[in-house]
TIVEX-788194 format. One record per residue: z, x, y of N, C-alpha, C in turn; residue number from 1. Coordinates in Angstrom, 3 decimals, always signed. Example, Ala and Ser with C-alpha at 12.3 -4.5 7.8 and 13.67 -1.06 7.14 Angstrom:
BEGIN
+7.800|+13.190|-5.690|+7.800|+12.300|-4.500|+7.800|+13.200|-3.300|1
+7.080|+12.850|-2.250|+7.140|+13.670|-1.060|+7.870|+12.900|+0.030|2
***
This chain:
BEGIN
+3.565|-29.939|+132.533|+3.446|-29.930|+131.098|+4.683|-30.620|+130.509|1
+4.440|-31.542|+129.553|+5.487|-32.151|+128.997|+5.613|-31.659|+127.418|2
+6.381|-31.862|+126.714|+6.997|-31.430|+125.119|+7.918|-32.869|+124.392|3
+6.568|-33.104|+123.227|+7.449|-34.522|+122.661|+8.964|-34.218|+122.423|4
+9.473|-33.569|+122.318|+10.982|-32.813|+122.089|+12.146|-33.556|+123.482|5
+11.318|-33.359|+124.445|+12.225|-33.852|+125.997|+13.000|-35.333|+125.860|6
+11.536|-36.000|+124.804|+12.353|-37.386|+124.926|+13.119|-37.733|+123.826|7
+13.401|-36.759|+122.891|+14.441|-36.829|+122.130|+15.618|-36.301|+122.609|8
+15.773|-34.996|+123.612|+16.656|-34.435|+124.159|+17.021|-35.898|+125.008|9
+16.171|-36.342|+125.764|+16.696|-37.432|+126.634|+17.875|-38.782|+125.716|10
+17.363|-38.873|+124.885|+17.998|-39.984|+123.779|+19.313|-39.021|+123.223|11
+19.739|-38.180|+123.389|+21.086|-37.831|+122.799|+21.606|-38.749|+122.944|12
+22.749|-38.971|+121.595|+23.796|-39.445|+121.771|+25.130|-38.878|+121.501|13
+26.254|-38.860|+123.008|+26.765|-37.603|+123.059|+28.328|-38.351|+122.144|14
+29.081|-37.241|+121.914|+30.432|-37.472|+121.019|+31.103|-36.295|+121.982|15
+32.535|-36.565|+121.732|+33.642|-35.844|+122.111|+34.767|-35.914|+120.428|16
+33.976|-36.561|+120.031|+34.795|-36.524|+118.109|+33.966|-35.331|+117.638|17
+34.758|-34.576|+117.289|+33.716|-32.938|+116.637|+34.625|-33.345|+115.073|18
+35.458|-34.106|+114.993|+36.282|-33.923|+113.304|+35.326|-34.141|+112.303|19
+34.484|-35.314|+112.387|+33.523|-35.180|+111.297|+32.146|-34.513|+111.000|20
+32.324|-33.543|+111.930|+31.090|-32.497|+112.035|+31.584|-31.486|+110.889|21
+30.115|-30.905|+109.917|+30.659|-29.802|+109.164|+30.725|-28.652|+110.181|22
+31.769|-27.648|+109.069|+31.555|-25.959|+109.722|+30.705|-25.367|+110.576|23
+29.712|-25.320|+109.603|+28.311|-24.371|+110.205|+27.710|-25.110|+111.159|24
+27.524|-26.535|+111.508|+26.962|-27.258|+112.546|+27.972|-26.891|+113.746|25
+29.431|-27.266|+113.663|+30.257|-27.077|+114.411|+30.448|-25.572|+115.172|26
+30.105|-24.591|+114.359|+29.957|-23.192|+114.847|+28.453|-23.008|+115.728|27
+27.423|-23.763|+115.563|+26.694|-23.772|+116.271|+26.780|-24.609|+117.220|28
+26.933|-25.767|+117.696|+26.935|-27.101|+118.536|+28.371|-26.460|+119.323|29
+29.639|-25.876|+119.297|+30.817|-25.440|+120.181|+30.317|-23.975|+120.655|30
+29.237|-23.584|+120.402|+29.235|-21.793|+120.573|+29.494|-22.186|+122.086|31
+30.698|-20.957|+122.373|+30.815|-20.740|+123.693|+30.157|-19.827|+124.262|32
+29.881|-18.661|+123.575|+28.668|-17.615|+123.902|+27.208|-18.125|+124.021|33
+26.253|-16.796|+124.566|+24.711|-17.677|+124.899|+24.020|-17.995|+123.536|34
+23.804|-18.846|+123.660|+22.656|-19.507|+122.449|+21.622|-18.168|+122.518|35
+20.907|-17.594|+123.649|+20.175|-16.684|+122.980|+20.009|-15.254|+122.125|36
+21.702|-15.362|+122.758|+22.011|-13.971|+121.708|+22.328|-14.446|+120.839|37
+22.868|-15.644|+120.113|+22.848|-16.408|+118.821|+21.440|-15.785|+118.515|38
+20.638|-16.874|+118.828|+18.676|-16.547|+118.224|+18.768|-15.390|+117.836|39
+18.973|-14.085|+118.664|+18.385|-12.991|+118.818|+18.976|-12.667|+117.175|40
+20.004|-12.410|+116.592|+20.416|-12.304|+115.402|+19.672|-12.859|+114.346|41
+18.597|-14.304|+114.617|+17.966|-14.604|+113.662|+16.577|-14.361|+114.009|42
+15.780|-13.015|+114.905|+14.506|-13.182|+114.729|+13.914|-12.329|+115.344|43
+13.084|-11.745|+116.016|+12.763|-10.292|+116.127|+12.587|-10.119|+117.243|44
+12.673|-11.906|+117.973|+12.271|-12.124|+119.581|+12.445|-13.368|+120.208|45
+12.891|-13.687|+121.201|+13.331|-14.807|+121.910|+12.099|-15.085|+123.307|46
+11.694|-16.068|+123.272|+10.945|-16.432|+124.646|+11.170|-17.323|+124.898|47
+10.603|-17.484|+126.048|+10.654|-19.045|+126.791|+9.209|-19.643|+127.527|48
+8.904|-21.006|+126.883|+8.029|-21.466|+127.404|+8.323|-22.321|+128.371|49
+7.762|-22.461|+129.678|+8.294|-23.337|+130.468|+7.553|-24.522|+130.592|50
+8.383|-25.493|+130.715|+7.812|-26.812|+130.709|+7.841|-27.543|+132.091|51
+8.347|-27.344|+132.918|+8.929|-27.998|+134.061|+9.654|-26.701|+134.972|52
+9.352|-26.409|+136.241|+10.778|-25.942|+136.605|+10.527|-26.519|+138.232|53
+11.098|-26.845|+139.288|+11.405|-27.213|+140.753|+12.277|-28.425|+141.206|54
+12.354|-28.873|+142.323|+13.310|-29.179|+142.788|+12.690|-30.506|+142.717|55
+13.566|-31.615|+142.645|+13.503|-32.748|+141.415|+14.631|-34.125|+142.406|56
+14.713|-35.292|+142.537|+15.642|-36.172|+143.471|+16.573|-36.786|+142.583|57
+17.254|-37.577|+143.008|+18.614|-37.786|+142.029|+18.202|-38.662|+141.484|58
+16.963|-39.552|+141.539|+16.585|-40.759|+140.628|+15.842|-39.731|+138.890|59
+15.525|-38.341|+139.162|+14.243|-37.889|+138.074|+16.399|-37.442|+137.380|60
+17.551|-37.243|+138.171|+18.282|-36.945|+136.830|+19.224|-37.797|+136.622|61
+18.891|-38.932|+136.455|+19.858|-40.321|+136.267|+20.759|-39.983|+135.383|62
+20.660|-39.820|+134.095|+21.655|-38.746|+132.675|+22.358|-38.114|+133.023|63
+22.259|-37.267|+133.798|+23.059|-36.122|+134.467|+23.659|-35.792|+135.445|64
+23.806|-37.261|+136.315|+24.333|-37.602|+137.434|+25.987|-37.812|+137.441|65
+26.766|-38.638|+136.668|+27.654|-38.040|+136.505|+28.407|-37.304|+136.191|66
+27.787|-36.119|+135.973|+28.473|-34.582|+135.828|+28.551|-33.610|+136.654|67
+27.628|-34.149|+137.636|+27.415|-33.373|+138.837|+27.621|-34.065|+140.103|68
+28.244|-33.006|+141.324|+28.208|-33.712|+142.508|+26.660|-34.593|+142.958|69
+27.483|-35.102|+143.985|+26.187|-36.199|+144.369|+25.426|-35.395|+145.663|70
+23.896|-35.456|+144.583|+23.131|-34.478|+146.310|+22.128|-35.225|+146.268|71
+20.884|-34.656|+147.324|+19.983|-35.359|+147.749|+18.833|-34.540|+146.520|72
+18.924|-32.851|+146.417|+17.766|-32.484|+145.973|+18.728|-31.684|+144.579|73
+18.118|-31.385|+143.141|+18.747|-31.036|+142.146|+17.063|-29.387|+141.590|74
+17.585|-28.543|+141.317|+16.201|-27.616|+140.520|+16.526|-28.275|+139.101|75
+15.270|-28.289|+138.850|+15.751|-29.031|+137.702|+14.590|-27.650|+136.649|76
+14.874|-27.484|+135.543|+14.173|-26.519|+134.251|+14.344|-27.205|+133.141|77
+12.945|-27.287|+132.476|+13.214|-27.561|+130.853|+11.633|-26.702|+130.819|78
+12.481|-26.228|+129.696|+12.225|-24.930|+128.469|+11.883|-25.440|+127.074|79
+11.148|-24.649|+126.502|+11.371|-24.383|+125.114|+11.548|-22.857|+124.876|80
+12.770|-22.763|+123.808|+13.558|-21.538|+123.512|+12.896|-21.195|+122.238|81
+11.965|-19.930|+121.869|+10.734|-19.801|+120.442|+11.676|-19.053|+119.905|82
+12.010|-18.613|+119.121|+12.444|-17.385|+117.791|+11.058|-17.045|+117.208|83
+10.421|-16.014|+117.713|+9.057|-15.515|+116.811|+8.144|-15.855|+117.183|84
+7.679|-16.829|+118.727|+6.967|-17.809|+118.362|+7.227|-19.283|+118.207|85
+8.293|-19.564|+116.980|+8.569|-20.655|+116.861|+9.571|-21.428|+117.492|86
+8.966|-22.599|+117.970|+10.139|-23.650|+119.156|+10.500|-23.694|+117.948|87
+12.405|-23.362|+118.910|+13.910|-23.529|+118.117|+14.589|-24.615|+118.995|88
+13.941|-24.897|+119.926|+15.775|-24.959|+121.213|+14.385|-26.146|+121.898|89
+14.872|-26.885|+122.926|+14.389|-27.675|+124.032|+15.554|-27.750|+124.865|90
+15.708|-26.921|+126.296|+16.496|-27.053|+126.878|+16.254|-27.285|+128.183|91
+16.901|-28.212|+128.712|+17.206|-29.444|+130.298|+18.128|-28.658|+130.931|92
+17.512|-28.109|+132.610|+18.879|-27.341|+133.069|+18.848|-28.004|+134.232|93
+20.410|-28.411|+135.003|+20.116|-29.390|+136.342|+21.112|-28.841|+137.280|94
+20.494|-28.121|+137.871|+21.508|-27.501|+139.074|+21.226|-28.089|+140.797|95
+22.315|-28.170|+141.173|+22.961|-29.376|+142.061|+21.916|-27.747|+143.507|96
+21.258|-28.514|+144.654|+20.883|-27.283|+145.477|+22.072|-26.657|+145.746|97
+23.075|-27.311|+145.712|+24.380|-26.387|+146.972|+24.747|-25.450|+146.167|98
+24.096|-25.514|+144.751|+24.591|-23.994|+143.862|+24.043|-23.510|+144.139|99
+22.916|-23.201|+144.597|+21.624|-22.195|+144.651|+21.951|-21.388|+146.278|100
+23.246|-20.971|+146.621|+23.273|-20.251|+147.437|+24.280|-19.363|+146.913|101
+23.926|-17.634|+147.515|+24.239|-17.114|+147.302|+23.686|-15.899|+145.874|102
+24.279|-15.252|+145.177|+23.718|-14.757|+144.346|+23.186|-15.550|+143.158|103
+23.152|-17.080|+143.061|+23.232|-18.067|+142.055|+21.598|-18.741|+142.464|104
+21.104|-18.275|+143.527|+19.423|-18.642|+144.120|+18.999|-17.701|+143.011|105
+19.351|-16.716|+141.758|+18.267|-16.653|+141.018|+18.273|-17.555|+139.826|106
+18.667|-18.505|+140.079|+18.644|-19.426|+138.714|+17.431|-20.209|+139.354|107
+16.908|-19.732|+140.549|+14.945|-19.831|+140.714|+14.084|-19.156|+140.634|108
+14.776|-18.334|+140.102|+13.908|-17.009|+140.016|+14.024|-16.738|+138.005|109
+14.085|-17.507|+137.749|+14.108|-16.761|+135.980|+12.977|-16.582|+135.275|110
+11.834|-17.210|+135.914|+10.832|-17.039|+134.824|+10.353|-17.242|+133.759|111
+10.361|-16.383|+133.080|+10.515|-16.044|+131.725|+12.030|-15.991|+130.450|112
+12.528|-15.505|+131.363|+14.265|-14.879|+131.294|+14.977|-16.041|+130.796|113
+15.151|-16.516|+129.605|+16.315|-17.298|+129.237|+17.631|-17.668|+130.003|114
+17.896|-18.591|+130.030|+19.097|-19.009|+130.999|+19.968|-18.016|+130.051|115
+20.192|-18.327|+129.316|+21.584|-17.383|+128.778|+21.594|-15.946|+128.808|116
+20.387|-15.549|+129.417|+20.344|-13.633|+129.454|+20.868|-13.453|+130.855|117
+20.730|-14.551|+131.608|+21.168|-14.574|+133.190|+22.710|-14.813|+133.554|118
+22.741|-15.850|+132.815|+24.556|-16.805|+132.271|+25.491|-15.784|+132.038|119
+25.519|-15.511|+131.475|+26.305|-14.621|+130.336|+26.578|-12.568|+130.976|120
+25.815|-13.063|+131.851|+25.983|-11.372|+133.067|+26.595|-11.782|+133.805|121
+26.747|-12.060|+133.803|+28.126|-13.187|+135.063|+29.403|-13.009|+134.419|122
+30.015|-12.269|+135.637|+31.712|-12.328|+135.614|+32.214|-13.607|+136.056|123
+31.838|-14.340|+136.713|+32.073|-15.465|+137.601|+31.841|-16.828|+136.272|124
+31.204|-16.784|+135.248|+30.873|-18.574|+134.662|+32.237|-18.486|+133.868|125
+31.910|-19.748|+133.816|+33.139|-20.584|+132.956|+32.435|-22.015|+132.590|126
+33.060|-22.417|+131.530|+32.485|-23.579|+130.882|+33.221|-24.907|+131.214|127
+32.931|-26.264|+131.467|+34.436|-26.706|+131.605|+34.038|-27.849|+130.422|128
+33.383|-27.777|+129.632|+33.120|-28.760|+128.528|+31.572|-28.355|+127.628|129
+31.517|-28.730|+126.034|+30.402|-28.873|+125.227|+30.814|-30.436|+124.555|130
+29.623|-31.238|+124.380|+29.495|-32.187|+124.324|+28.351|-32.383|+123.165|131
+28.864|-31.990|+121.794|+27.663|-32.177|+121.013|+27.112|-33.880|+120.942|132
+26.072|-33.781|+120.700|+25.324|-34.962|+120.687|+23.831|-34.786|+119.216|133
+23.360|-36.484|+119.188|+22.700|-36.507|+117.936|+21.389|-36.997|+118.647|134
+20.402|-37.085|+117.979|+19.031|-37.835|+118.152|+18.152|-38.005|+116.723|135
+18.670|-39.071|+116.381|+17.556|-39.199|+114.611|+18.317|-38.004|+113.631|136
+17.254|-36.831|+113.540|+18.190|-35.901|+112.384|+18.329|-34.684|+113.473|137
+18.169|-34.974|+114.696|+18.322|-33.818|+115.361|+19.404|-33.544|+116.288|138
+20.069|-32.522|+116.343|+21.311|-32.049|+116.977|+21.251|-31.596|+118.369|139
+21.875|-31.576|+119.330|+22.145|-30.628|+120.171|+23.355|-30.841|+120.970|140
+23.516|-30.698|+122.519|+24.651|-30.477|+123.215|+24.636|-30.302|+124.665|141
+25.633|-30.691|+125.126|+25.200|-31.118|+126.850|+27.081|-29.951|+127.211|142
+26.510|-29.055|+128.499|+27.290|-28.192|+128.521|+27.466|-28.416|+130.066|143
+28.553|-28.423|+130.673|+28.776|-27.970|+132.217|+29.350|-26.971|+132.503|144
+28.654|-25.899|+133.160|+29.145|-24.923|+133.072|+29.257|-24.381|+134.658|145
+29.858|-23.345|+134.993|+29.923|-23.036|+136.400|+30.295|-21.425|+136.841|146
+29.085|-21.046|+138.164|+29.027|-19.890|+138.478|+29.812|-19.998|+139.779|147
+30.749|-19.029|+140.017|+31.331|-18.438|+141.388|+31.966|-20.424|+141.411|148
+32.440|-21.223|+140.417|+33.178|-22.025|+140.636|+31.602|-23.102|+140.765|149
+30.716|-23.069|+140.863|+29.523|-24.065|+141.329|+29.162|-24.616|+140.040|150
+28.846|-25.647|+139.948|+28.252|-26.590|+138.473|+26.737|-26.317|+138.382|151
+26.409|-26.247|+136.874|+25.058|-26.815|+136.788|+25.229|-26.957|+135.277|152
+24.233|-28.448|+134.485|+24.532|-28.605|+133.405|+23.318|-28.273|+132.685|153
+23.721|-27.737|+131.713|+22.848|-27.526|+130.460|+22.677|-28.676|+129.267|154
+21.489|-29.241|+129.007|+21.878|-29.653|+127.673|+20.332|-29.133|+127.112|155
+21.193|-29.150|+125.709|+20.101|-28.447|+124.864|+19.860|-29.807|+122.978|156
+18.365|-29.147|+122.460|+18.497|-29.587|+121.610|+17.550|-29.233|+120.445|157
+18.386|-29.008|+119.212|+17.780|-28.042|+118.124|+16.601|-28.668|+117.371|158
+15.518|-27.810|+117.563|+14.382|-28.142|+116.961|+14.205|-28.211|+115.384|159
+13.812|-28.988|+114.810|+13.733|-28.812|+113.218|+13.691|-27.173|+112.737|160
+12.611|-26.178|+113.438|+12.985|-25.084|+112.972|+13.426|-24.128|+113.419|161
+14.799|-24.525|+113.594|+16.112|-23.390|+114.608|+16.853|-23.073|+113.269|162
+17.396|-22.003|+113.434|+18.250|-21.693|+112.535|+19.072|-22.420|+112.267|163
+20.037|-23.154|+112.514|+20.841|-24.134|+113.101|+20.678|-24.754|+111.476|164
+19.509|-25.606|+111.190|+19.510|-26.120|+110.117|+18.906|-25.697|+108.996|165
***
């Protein structure tokens, strides 16, 4: 299943200049906490529709190749993140296999389960960059983040009706 949304997420264009970003964009696009406990504050319920999720070769993540070590096989997830129902979020997740050992093999197992309800239970993540980025009038952000020291990148991108705007 595909989501016209992916190929706008794909077209980001990313910045490391955040100065001419306003406030309230900037408080959303740097959140270091999970985007879904953000949502959860604006709506009575968070889901996830899945669009994609399995193991994927280094040509399907050309974008996302230099952020990550170089492997043969990547899991690759894209989501849509609803508030109510309504797609808020379109999010691309690309984890390298050699993360997927250890207690970090359930980032194949999520399901349903928002990456950030999984993320964010973790004593072990750390972020080592957010990278807001644009597409037309739409916002989002490319994140590398890492469990027990292992990479996998997130990028995400805000749907016309996310709180966000």
């Amino acid at each position: 299943m595909s989501h016209p949304a992916l190929m706008q997420l794909r077209a980001l264009s990313f910045t490391t200049d955040t100065a001419s970003l306003d406030e309230n964009l900037l408080d959303w696009l740097m959140l270091e906490d999970s985007m879904t406990k953000r949502f959860e504050q604006h709506c009575q319920r968070v889901s996830v529709e899945r669009l994609f999720e399995g193991f994927v070769g280094s040509q399907e993540i050309a974008p996302e190749r230099e952020w990550l070590p170089q492997e043969a096989r990547y899991w690759l997830r894209e989501i849509v993140l609803c508030g109510d129902g309504e797609p808020w979020l379109v999010g691309r997740t690309v984890v390298p296999e050699s993360t997927l050992n250890g207690p970090e093999i359930a980032l194949q197992k999520l399901g349903e389960t928002p990456l950030g309800r999984y993320l964010f239970t973790s004593s072990t993540l750390t972020r080592d960059f957010i990278h807001p980025g644009r597409s037309d009038d739409l916002w989002g952000r490319r994140s590398r983040l890492r469990l027990s020291g292992k990479p996998l990148l997130l990028t995400e991108l805000f749907l016309p009706a996310s709180p966000l705007y």
